[in-house]
N, C-alpha and C positions, 0 to 999 in steps of 0.2 A: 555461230552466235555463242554467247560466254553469258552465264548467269553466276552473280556473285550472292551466297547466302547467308549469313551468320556464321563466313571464315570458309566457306566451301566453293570450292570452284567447279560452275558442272558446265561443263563443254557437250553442245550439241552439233552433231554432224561433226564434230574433232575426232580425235583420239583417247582422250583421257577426260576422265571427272578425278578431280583431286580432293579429297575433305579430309581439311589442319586436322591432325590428329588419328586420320580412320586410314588413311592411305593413298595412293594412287592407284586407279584400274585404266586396262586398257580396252579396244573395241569399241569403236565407233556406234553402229547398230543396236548390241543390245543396250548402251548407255543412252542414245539417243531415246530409245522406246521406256526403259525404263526412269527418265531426266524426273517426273514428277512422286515416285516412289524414293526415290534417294530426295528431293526437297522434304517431303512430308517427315522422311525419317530423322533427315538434320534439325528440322523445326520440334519433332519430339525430342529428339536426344536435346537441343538447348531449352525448352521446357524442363525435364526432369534434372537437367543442370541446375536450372536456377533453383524449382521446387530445394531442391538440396543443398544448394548456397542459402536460403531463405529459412532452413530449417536450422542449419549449421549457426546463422548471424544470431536464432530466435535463442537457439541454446545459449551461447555463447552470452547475451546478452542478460539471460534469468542466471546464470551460475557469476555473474559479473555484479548481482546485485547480491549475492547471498552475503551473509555477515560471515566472518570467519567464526570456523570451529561450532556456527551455532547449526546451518543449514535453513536457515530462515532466510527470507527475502529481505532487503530493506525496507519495505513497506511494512512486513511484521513486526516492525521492532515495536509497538506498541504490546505486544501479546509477551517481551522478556522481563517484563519488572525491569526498564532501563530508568534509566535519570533523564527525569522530564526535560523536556525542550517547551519551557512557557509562553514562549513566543516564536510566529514565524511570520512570516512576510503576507500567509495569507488569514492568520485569526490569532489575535490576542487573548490565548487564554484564561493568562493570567488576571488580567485585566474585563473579561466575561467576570470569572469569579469576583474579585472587585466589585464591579457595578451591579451583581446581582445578589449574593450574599454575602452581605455588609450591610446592615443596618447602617441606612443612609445614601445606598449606593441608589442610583438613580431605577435601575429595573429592579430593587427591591422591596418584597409585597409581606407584611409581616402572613398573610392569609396563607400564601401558597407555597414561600418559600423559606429555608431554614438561613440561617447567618451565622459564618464566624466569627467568633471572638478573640481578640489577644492579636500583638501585632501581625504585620503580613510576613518578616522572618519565619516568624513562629508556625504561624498556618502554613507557609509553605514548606515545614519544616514536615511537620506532619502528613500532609498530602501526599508527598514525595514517601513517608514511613510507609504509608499504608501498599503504594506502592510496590516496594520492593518488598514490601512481608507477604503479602495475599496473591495468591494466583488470578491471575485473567482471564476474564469469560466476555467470549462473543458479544457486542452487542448488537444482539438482531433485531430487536424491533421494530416495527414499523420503517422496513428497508435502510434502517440504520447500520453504520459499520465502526470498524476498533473495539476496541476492548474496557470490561469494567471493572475497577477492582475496588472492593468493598472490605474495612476493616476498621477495629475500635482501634484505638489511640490513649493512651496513658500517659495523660499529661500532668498526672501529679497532683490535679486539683478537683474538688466537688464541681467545679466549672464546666469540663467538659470540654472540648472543642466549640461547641456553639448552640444556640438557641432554636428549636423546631420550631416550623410554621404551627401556624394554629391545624393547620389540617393533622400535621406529623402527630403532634401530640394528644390529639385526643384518644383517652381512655386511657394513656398513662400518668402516672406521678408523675412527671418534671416534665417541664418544658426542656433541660437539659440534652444535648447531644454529645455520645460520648463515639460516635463511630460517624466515617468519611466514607462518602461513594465517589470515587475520580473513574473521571470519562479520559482516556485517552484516544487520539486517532491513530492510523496503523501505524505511521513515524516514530511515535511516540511521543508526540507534542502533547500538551491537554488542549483539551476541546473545553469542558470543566468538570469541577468537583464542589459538593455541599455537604453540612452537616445530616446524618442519618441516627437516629436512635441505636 
């Protein structure tokens, strides 16, 4: 009788067990008695094969997303100060910002949220500044992810970037907003960004 096992041929009452790879033995009797210690050992030894083909694909695969020269994953690019990605197939950033800080935009609350002013070149002109000037901090809260980066903007004008909600502004002089808080996700897409005092 022939037992065939993941590449191993173990002959019982033959002459030989053969296993790809380990060898040929000869003798009948002890191969016979020993037939299910040589199975068990082929079924570990292709266990710890794979375990190590499984480890080798997992490596291969995080060193396959790194950015060059940075050692960052793809997924961190939002923690590099990169150049925004405003839209992606799964959330219109851009377009959040739009409809929510814009006086006039439809999820626009003058109560709770602040608005930019000056065309959308312009705004995104800045967003993108603040961006690349200010370092990236986690945003962990309330199991949230990517990165925040918060910085004033010198646009040249008493204007400011944009108008504080009524919440923002109270107990200071102006309603003015001269500094931007931009939400990135880990890609580096915006998630969004508002006007901040």
């Amino acid at each position: 009788m022939a037992l065939m096992y993941g590449g191993a041929t173990l002959t019982e009452g033959g002459a030989a067990v053969c296993l790809t790879g380990v060898g040929c033995l000869a003798g009948a009797p002890a191969i016979a008695a020993g037939l299910s210690g040589v199975a068990a050992g082929a079924y570990g030894t292709g266990d710890g094969i794979g375990r190590i083909n499984d480890g080798l694909g997992k490596a291969l695969n995080e060193a396959s997303g790194e950015s060059a020269g940075s050692g960052a994953t793809a997924e961190d690019l939002g923690a590099q100060n990169p150049d925004i990605t405003w839209e992606t197939e799964k959330w219109d950033g851009w377009g959040h910002v739009q409809e929510n800080q814009r006086i006039g935009g439809v999820g626009y609350d003058a109560e709770n949220k602040s608005a930019f002013i000056g065309k959308g070149a312009k705004v995104k002109k800045w967003i993108q500044q603040v961006v690349k000037e200010n370092p990236a901090n986690p945003n962990t809260g309330n199991g949230r992810d990517g990165y925040i980066y918060r910085g004033r903007v010198n646009t040249g004008s008493s204007d400011g970037v944009g108008i504080l909600s009524d919440i923002q502004k109270q107990g200071l002089s102006t309603d003015r907003a001269y500094g931007i808080e931009v939400v990135l996700n880990r890609d580096g897409s915006l998630r969004t960004a508002y006007p901040i005092p």
